[in-house]
C-alpha positions as CSV (number, residue, x, y, z in Angstrom):
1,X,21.0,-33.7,-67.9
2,X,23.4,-35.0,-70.4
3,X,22.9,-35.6,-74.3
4,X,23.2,-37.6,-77.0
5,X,27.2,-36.6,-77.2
6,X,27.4,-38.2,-74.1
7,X,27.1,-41.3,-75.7
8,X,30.7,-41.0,-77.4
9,X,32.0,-40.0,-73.7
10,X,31.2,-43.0,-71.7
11,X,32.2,-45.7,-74.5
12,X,34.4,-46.8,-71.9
13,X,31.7,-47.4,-69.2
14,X,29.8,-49.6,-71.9
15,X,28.9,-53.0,-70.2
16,X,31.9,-55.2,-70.7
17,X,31.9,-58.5,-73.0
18,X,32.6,-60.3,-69.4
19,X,32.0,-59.8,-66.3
20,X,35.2,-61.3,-65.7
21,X,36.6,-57.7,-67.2
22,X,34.9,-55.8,-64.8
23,X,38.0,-55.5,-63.1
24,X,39.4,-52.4,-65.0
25,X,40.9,-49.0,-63.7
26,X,38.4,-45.6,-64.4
27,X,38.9,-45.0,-68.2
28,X,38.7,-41.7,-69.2
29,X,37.6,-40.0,-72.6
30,X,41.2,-39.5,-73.3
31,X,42.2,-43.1,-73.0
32,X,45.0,-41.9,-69.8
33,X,44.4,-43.7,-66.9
34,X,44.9,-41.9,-63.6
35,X,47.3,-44.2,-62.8
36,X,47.5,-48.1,-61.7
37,X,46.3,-49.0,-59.4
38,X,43.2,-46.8,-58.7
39,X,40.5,-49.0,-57.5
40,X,40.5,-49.2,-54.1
41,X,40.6,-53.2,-52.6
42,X,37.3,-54.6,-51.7
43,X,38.8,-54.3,-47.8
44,X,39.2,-50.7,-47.9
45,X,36.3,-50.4,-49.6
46,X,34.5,-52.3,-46.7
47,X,36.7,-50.5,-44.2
48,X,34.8,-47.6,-45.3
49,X,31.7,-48.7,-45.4
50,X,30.5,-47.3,-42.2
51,X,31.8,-43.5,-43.2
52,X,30.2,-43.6,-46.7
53,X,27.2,-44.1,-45.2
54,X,27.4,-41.4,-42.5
55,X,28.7,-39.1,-45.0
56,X,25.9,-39.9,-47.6
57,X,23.2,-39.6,-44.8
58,X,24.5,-36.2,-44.1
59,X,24.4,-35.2,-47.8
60,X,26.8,-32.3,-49.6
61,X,26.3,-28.9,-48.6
62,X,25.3,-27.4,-51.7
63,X,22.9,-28.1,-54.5
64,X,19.3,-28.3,-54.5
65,X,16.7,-31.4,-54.3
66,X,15.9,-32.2,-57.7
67,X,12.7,-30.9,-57.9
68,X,13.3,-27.3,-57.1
69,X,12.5,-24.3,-59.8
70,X,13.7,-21.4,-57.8
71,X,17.4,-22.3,-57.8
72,X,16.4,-22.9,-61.8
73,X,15.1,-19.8,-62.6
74,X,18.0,-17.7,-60.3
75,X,20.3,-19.7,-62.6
76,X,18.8,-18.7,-65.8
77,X,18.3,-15.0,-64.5
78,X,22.4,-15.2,-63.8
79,X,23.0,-17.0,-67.5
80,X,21.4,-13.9,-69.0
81,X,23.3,-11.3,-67.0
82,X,26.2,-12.8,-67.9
83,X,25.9,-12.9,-72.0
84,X,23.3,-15.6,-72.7
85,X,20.9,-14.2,-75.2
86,X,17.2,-14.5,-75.1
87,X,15.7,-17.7,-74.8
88,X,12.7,-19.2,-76.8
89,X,12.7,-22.2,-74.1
90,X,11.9,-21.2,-70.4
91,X,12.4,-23.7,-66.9
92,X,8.7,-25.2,-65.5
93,X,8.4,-28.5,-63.9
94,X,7.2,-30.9,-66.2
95,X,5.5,-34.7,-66.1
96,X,9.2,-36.1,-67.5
97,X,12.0,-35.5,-65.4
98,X,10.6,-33.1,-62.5
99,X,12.1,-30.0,-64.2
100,X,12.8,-29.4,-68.1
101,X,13.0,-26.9,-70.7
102,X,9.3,-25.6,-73.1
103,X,8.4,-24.2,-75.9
104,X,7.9,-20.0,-74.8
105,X,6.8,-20.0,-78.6
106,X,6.4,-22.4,-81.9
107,X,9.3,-24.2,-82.7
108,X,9.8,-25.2,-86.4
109,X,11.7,-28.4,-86.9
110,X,15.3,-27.5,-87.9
111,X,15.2,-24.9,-85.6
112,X,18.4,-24.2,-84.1
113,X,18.1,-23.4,-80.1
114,X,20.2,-22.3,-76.8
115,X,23.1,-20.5,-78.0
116,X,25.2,-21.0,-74.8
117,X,28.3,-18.9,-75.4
118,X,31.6,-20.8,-74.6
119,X,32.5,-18.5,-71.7
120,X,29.4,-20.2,-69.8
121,X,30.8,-23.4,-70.4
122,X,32.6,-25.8,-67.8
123,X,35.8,-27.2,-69.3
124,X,38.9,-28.8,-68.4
125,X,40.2,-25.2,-69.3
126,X,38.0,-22.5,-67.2
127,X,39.3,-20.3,-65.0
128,X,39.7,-21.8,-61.4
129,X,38.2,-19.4,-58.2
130,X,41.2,-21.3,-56.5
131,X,44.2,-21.0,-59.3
132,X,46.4,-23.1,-56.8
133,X,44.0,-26.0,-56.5
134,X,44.1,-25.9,-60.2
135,X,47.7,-25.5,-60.7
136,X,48.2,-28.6,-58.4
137,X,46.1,-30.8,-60.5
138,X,47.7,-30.0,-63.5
139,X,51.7,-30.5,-62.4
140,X,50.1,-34.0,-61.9
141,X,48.7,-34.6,-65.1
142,X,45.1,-35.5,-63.6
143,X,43.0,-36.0,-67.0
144,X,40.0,-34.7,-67.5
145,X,37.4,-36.4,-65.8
146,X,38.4,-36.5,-62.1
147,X,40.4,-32.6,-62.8
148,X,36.7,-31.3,-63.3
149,X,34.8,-33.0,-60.8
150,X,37.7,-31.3,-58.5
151,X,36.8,-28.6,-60.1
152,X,33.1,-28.4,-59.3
153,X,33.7,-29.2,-55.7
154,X,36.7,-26.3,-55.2
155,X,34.0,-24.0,-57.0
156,X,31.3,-25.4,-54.8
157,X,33.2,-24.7,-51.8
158,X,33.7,-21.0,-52.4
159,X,30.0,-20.2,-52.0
160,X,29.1,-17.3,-53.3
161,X,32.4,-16.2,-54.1
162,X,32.2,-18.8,-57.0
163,X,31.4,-17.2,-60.6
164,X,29.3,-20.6,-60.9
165,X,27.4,-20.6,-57.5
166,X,24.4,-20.3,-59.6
167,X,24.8,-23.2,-61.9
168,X,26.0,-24.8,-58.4
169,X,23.4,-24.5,-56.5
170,X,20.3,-25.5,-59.0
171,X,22.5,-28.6,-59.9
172,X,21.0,-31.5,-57.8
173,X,21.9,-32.3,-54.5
174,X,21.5,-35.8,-55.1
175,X,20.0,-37.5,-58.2
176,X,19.1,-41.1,-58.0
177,X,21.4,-42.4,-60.3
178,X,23.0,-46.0,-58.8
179,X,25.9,-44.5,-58.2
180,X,23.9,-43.0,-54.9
181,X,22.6,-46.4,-54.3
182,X,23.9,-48.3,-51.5
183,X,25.3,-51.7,-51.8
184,X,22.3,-53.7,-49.4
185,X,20.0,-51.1,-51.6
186,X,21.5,-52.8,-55.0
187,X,21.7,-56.5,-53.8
188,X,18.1,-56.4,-53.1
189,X,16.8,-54.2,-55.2
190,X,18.4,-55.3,-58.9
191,X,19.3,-58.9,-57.6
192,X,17.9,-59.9,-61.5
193,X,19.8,-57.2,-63.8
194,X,22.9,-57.4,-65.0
195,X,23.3,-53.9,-64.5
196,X,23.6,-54.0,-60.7
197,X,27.0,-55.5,-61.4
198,X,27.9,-52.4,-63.3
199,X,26.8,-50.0,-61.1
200,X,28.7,-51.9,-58.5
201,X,31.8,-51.3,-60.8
202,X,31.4,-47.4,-61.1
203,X,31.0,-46.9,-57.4
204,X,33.8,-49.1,-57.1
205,X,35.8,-46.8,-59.9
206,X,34.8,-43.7,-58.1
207,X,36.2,-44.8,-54.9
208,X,39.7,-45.7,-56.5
209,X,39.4,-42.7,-58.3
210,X,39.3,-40.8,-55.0
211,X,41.8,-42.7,-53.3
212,X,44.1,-42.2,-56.3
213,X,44.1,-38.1,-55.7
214,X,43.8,-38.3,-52.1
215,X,47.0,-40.5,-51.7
216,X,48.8,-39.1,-55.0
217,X,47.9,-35.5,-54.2
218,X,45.5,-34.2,-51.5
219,X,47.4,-35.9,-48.9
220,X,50.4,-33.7,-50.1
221,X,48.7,-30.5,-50.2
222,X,46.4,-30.6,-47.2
223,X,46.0,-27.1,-47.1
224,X,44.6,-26.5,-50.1
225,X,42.8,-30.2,-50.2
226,X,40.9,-29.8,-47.1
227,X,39.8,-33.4,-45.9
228,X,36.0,-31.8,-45.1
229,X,35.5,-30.3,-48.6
230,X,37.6,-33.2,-50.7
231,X,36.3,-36.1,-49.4
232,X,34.8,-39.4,-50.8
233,X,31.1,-38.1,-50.4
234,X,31.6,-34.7,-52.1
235,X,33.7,-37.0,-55.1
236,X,30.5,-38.9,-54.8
237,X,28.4,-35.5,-56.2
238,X,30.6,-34.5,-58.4
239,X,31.2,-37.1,-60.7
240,X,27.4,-38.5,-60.3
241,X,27.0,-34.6,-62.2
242,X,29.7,-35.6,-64.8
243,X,28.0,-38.9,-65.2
244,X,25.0,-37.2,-66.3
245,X,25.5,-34.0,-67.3
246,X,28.7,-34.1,-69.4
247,X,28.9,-34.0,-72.9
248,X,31.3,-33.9,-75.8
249,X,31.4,-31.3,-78.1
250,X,32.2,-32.6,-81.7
251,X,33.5,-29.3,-83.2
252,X,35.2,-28.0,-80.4
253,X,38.1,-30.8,-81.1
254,X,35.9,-33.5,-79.2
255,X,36.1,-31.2,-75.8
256,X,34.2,-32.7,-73.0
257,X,31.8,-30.2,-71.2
258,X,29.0,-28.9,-68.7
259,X,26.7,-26.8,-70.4
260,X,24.4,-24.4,-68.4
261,X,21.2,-24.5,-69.2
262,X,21.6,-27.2,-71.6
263,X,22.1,-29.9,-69.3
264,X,17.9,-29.0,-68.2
265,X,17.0,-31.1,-71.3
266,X,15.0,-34.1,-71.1
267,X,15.5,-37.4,-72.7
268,X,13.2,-38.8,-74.9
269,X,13.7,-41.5,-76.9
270,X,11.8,-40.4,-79.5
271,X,14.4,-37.5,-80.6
272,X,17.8,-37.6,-82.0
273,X,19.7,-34.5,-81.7
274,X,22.2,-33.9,-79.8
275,X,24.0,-30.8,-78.2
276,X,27.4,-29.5,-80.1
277,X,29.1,-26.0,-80.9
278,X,28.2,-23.7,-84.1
279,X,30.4,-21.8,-85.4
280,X,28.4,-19.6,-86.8
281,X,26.5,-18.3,-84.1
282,X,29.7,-18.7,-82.1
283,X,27.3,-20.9,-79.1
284,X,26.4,-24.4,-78.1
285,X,23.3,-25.5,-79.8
286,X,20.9,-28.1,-81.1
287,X,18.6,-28.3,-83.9
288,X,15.4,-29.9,-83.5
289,X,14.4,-32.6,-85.2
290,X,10.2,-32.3,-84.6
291,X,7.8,-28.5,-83.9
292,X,6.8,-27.8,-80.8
293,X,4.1,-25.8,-79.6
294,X,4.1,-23.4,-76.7
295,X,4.3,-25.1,-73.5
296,X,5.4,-28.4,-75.1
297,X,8.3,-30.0,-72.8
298,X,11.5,-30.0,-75.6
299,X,13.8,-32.8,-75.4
300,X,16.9,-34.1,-76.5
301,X,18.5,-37.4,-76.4
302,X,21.1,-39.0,-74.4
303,X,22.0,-41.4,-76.4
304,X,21.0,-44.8,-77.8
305,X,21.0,-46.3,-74.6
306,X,19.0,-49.3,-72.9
307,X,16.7,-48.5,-69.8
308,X,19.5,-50.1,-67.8
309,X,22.3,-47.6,-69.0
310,X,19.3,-44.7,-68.6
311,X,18.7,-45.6,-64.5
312,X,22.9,-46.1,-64.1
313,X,23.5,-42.5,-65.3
314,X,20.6,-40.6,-64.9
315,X,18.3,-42.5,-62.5
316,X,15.1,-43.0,-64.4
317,X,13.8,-45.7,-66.6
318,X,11.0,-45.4,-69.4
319,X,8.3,-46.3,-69.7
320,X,7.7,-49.8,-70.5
321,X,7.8,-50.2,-74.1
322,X,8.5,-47.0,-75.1
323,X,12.4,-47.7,-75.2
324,X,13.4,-48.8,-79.3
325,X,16.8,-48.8,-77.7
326,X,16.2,-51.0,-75.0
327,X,18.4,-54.1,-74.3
328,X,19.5,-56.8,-71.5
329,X,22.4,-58.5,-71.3
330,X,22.5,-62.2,-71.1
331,X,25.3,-63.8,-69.6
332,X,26.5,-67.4,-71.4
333,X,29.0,-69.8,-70.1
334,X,30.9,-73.0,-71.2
335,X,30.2,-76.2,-69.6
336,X,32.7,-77.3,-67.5
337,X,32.0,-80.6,-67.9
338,X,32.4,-80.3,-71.3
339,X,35.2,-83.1,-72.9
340,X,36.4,-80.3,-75.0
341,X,36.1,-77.4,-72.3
342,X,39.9,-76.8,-72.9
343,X,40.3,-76.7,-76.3
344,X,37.2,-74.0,-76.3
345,X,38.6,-72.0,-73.3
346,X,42.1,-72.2,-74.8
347,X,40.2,-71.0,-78.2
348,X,38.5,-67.7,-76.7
349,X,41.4,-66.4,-74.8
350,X,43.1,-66.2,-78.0
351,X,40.5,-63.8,-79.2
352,X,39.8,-61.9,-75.8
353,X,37.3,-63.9,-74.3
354,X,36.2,-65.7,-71.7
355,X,34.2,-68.4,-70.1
356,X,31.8,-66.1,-69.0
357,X,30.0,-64.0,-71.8
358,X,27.5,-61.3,-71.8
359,X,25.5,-60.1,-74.9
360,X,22.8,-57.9,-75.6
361,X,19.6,-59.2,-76.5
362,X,17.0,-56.5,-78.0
363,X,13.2,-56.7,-78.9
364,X,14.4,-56.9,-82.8
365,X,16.8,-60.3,-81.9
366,X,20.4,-61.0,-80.5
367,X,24.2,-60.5,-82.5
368,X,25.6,-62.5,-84.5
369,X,28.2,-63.4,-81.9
370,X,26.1,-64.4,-79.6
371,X,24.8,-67.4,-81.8
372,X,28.3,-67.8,-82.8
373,X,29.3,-68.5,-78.7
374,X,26.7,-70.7,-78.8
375,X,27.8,-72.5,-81.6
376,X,31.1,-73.4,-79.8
377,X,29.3,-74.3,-76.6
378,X,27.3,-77.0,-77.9
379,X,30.0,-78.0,-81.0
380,X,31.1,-82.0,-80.6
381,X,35.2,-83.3,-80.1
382,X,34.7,-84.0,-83.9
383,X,34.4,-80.5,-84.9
384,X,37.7,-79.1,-83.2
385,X,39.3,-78.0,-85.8
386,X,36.4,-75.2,-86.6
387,X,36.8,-74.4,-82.4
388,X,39.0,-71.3,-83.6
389,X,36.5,-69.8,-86.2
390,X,34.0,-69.5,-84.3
391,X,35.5,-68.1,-81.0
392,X,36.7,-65.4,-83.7
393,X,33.2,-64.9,-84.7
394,X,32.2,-64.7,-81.4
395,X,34.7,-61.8,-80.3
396,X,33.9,-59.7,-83.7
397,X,37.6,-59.3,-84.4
398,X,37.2,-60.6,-88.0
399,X,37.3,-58.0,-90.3
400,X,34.3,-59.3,-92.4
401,X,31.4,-60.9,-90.7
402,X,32.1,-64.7,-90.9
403,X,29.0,-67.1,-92.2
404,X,28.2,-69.2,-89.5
405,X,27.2,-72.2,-91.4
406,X,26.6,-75.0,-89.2
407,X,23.3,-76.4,-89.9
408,X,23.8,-79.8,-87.7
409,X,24.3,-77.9,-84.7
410,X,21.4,-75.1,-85.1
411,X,18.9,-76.4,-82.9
412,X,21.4,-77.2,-80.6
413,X,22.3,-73.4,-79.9
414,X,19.7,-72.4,-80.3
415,X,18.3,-74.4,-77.1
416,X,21.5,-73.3,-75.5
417,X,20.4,-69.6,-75.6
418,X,16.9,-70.5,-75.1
419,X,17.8,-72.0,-71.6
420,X,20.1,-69.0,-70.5
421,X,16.9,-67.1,-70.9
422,X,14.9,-69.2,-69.2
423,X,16.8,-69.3,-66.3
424,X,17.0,-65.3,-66.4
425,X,13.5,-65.1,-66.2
426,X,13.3,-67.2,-63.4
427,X,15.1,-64.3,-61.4
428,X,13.1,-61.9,-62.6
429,X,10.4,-63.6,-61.9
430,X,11.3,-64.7,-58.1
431,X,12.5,-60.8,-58.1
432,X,9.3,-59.4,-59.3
433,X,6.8,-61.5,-57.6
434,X,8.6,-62.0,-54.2
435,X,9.1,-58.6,-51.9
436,X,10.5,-57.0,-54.2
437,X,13.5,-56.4,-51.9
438,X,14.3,-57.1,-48.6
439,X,15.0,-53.9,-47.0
440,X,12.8,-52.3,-44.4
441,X,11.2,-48.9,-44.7
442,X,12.3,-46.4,-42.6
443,X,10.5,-44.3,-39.9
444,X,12.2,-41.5,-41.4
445,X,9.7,-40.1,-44.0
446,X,12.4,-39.1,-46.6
447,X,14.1,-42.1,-46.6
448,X,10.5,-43.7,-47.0
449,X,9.8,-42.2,-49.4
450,X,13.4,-42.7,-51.2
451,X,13.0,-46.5,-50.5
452,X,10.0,-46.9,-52.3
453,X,11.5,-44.4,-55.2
454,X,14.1,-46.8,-55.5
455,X,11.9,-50.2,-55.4
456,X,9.6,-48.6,-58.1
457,X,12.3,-47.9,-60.4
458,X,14.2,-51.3,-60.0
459,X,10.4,-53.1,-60.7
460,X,10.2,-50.5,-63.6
461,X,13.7,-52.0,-64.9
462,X,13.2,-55.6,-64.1
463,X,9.6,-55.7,-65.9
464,X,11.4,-54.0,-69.2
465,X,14.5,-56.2,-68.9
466,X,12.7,-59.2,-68.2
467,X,9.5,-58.2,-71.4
468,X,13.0,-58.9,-73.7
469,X,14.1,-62.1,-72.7
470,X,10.2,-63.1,-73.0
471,X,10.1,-61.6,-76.7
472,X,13.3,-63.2,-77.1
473,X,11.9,-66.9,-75.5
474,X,8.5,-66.5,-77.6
475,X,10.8,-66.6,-81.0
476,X,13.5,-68.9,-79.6
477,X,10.6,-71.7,-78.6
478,X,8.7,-71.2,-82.4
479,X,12.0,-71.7,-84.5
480,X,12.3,-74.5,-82.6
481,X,8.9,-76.1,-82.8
482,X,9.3,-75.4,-86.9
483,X,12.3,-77.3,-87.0
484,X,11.4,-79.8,-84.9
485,X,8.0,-80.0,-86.9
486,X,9.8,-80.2,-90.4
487,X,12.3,-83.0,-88.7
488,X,8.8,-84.7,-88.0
489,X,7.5,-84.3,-91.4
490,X,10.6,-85.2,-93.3
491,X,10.6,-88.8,-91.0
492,X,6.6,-89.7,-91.5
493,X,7.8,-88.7,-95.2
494,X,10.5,-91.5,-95.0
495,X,8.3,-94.1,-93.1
496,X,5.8,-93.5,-95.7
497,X,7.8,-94.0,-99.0
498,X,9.7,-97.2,-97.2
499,X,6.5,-99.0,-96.6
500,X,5.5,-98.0,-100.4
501,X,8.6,-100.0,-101.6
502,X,8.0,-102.5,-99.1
């Protein structure tokens, strides 16, 4: 699994302002785009409909379910051949994530663990089994992200022959992450969350991505980009493993990574440190922040992510409440029937924005520019000229954090948000207490059994997205009633001293 570095890595998957922006190339750590255009059209995409699924029932050759400990434990027996020193973590299946790294011994916070040598480490740099594969990829400038998801599948297709058919084959064969989730599986499944329309996004990104090298590149060099081992299933694999498995590496110049052994670390949002290189010992590393005991699962984190983010990447969700990171995003609109619906559309272009907004909400509240958006839905034709400053606060261009000082229109807004939750609920609601999802079961006992795997975890995600925008109704619906109650007061105050002067 991936770490907390990971966090710097997918900045540019983070879920956009709009969803009007979701229509954006594959961005890569580097900031280089493959090239334009690389998303495939929603026709081809539908075209191939049919063959993504027959290629995804039949699965990639290589790998191992998800569960398994024997390709584990032949992978750590092949780390330690090949220069990793001894561990104080060992490989056991564990309550948290199927498989993990524990204590062997005690574990004094501070400690620093692994020591994974950098010649057991994946980068856009290592040495291919197939030189000419590699040598292709870089003539054509392919960045970083798609050249080592190649690289993984060229190295996956030499078997044995690989130096990394170890770490190959006790990598997953396919994790549940929604990039493996099919589209009827993610209309009926996360029909409430936002984050279905990201996951829609990356599988759409994944697919240009593909098409990009197959039409740019494979297509050109057939013989060494085999249409059976490069295909849009095995692409599929590999970058599902980037998407959760690769990190960036601070002191190695900000190098992105796969990290043996490593990437066996758990998430737990409890922790803080991350993976990154140490000079001194000359490995990759991390430093605990908590003592463990012997045969104490040790974790890591992935990042200060939301549940959402956790399920898109890595394919779980936490445990309800036990998330301090967790957020939803609530999506905000102007009224078209607005007199001034222009003038405000006209004023959040100007700053990058749209009609269509999305913002997170967390148990602790909602930004500043959220309140600000909200400000500018509800503001009057006589307050025009402030149209501009508070589309600007509502982007968070301004250097300094504006005061949003408008006292006449508080209540206002804040009814505004208050309704866009309410209405958000209501999905979750008709989500949660419907079928939960439309699809049938199948007679096929794996795919049972992946069916209700995937219902589970979209409830699990719906009932922690959907505990937020209750929190966030709760507080919404008692500002209110204060406000309202002191508007009360104030006018039986008034009535009162009039009929003494009376």
């Amino acid at each position: 699994m991936a770490t907390a570095a990971a966090l710097a890595l997918h900045t540019q998957f983070r879920p956009p302002r709009s969803p009007r922006r979701l229509r954006q190339h594959l961005a890569l750590p580097s900031g280089v785009l493959i090239r334009s255009p690389v998303r495939a059209s929603a026709a081809s995409a539908s075209a191939s409909a049919p063959a993504q699924r027959e290629a995804a029932a039949a699965g990639v050759p290589w790998g191992c379910e998800i569960e398994s400990l024997e390709s584990a434990v032949s992978l750590e027996r092949w780390l330690t051949d090949s220069g990793l020193p001894e561990q104080r973590l060992g490989i056991q299946r564990v309550d948290v994530g199927e498989r993990g790294l524990v204590a062997l011994k005690n574990i004094r916070k501070g400690e620093k663990l692994l020591f994974v040598p950098p010649s057991l480490v994946i980068t856009a740099d290592s040495e291919w089994g197939c030189p000419e594969v590699g040598n292709v990829l870089k003539r054509n400038s392919v960045p970083d992200w798609p050249l080592i998801a190649t690289y993984l599948i060229s190295e996956a297709s030499l078997e044995s022959s690989s130096r990394w058919s170890s770490y190959i084959a006790a990598l997953p064969r396919q994790p549940y992450s929604l990039l493996y989730w099919t589209r009827p599986e993610l209309d009926a499944y996360l029909v409430a969350s936002p984050i279905r329309e990201r996951a829609i996004q990356r599988i759409t990104d994944v697919v240009g991505t593909y098409n990009d090298l197959r039409d740019r590149i494979f297509s050109k060099h057939s013989d060494l980009f085999p249409e059976e081992v490069y295909n849009l299933e095995t692409f599929r694999w590999s970058f599902g493993i980037l998407f959760s498995r690769l990190v960036r590496l601070p002191s190695m110049d900000g190098r992105v990574a796969l990290v043996p052994w490593a990437d066996m670390l758990n998430h737990s949002p409890e922790v803080e440190t991350f993976l990154d290189y140490d000079k001194s010992s000359g490995g990759i590393v991390f430093t605990t922040d908590r003592s463990y005991q012997p045969g104490e699962q040790v974790f890591i984190s992935y990042g200060k992510k939301s549940s959402g983010e956790l399920l898109l990447s890595y394919g779980f969700v936490p445990k309800e409440g036990t998330n301090p990171n967790d957020s939803v995003e609530l999506l905000v609109s102007l009224n078209k029937s607005d007199k001034c619906y222009k003038e405000k559309l006209q004023a959040l272009k100007r700053n990058g924005l749209s009609e269509f907004e999305s913002f997170p909400l967390r148990i602790t509240g909602w930004p500043v520019e959220l309140m600000a958006y909200a400000f500018l839905v509800v503001s009057p034709p006589g307050m025009s000229q402030r149209f501009e400053e508070m589309a600007v606060a509502a982007s968070n261009k301004s250097p300094s954090k504006p005061g949003l000082n408008y006292p006449e229109l508080e209540e206002q807004a804040l009814q505004f948000i208050l309704d866009c939750c309410e209405s958000n609920i209501a999905k979750y609601t008709k989500f949660l207490e419907g079928s939960s999802g439309s699809l049938q079961l199948s007679t096929n006992s794996k795919q049972a059994n992946r069916t209700l795997l995937l219902k589970q975890l979209a409830r699990d995600l719906c009932i922690s997205e959907r505990r937020i925008l209750y929190r966030t109704q709760y507080i919404l619906r008692r500002r209110l009633r204060d406000m309202r109650g002191g508007e009360l007061k104030a006018l039986s105050l008034f009535n009162g001293l009039r009929k003494l002067f009376k």
